[in-house]
C-alpha positions in Angstrom: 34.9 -17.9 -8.4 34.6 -14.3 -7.3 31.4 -13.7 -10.0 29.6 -17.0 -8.4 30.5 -15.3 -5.0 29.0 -11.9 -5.5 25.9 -13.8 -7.6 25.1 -15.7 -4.6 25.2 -12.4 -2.1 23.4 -10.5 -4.2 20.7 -13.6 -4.2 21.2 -13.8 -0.4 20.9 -10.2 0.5 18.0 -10.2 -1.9 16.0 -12.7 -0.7 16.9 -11.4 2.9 15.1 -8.3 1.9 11.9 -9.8 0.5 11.8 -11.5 3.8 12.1 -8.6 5.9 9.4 -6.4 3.6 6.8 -9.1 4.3 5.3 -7.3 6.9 3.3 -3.8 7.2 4.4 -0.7 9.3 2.1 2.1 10.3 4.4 4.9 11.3 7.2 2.6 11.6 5.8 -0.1 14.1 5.1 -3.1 12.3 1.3 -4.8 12.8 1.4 -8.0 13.2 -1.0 -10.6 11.1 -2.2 -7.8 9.2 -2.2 -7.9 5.2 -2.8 -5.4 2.7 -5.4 -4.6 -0.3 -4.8 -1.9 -3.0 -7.5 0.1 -4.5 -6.0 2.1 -6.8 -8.4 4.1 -9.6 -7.0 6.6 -12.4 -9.9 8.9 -13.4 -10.0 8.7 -17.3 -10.5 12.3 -19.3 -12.5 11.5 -22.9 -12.1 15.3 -24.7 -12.5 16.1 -28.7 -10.3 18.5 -30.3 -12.4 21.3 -32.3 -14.3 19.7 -35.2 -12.0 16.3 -34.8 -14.4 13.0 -33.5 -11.7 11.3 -32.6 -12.0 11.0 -28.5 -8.5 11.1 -26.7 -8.1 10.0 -23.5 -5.8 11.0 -21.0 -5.1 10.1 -17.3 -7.2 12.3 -14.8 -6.5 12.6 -11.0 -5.3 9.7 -9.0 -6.9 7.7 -5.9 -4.9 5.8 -3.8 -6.9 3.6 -1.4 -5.4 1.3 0.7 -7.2 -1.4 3.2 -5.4 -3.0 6.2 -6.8 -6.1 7.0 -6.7 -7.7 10.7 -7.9 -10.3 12.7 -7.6 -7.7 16.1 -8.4 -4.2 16.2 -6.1 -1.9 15.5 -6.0 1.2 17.8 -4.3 3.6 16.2 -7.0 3.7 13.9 -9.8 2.6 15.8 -9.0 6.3 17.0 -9.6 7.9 14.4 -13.4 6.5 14.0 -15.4 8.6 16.6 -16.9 12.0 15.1 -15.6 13.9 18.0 -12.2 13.8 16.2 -11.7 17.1 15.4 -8.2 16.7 14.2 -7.2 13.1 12.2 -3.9 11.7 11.9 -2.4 11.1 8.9 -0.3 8.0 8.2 2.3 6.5 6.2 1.9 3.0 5.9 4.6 0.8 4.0 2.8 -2.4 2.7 4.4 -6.3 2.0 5.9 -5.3 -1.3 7.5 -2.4 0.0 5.5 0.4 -1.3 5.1 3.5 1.2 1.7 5.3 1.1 1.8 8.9 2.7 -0.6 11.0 4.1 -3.5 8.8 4.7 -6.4 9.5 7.0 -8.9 6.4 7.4 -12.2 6.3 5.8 -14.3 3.5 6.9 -13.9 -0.4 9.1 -15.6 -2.9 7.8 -15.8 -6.8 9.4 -15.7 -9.9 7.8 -15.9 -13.5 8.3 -17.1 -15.5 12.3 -14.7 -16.9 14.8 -11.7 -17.5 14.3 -12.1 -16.4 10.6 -13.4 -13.1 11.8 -11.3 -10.1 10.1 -11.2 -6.4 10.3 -10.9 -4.3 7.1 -9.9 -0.3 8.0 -10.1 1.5 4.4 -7.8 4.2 4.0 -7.2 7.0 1.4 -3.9 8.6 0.3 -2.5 11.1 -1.4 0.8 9.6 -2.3 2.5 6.1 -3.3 6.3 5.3 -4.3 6.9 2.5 -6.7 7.6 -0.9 -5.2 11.5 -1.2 -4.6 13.3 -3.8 -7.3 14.9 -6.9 -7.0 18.4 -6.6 -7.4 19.0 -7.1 -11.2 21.8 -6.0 -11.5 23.7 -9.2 -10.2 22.8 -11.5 -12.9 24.4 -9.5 -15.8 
């Protein structure tokens, strides 16, 4: 009885969770109707070792580019567009899945779709993601 109780919590408190990380903060304030895309590239390194023509591979530096998707402006970054900025802000953003991005300066808007479709796209870069949190798996066993 006790193992079906603490099952059912852990289910509960999990699914509470995925609930709550269905949203995106910018410096802790949550944007409402806004959704995330991820654009992240690994440079690739082809090298040869002396006389060997076998080609290794190995990872190069990463790129962690992150869009925010809206169907209102957002003026924290809408900010950070003029050229007359002589100092941008850098943000951490925590996306639906619960990854945090750090450091990010926006790169670029872009606009998509007509009324009421219409959508604005801010790009951002990064220099830092964590690992999406896990589910708790730990229950089941």
């Amino acid at each position: 009885m006790w193992r079906g109780l603490f099952l059912f919590l852990c289910v509960f408190f999990s699914c509470l969770a995925s609930v709550e990380g269905q949203e995106i903060k910018v410096d802790g304030s949550v944007i409402d109707h806004a959704r995330s895309n991820l654009n992240i590239v690994i440079d690739v390194i082809e090298f040869r070792q002396g006389d060997d023509g076998l080609v290794h591979l190995t990872a190069g530096k990463k790129h962690y580019g992150l869009a925010i998707v809206s169907p209102r402006p957002l003026p924290m970054f809408d900010a950070e567009l003029p050229a007359a900025n002589p100092q941008p802000h850098s943000f951490t953003v925590i996306i639906e899945d619960g990854r945090e991005f750090s450091r990010c300066l926006v790169t670029g808007l872009k606009s998509s779709g007509a009324d009421p479709t219409h959508n604005l796209s801010y790009s951002l870069a990064c220099e830092n993601v964590s690992t999406p949190p896990l589910p708790c798996f730990s229950c089941t066993q």
